[in-house]
C-alpha positions, 0 to 999 in steps of 0.5 A: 488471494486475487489481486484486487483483495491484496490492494485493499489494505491499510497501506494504500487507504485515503484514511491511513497516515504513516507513523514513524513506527515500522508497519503502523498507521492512523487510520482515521476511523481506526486509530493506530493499525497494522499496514496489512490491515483491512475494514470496509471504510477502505478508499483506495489511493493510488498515490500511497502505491510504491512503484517497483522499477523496472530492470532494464532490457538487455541489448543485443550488442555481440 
């Protein structure tokens, strides 16, 4: 799977809201799916990504 398939899922769709339910959404134009989910409806929205930290780099203090 490249990259850019693996982005267009339920879970970062403009159409999708969150339920209480683990790993269930409203879709707008689906009703209640699956967060792994896909359709051709999909609009990516980047504020529904959930940013991984970063570690933080080791200091070179002997």
């Amino acid at each position: 799977m490249s990259k850019e398939s693996e982005e267009c899922v339920c879970a970062y769709c403009e159409n999708s809201i969150e339920t209480l339910c683990d790993g269930d959404l409203i879709c707008r134009k689906h009703g209640l799916v699956a967060a792994g989910g896909k359709c051709r409806k999909f609009i990516y929205d980047p504020r529904k990504r959930k940013v991984r930290q970063r570690r933080p780099m080791p200091s070179d203090e002997n």
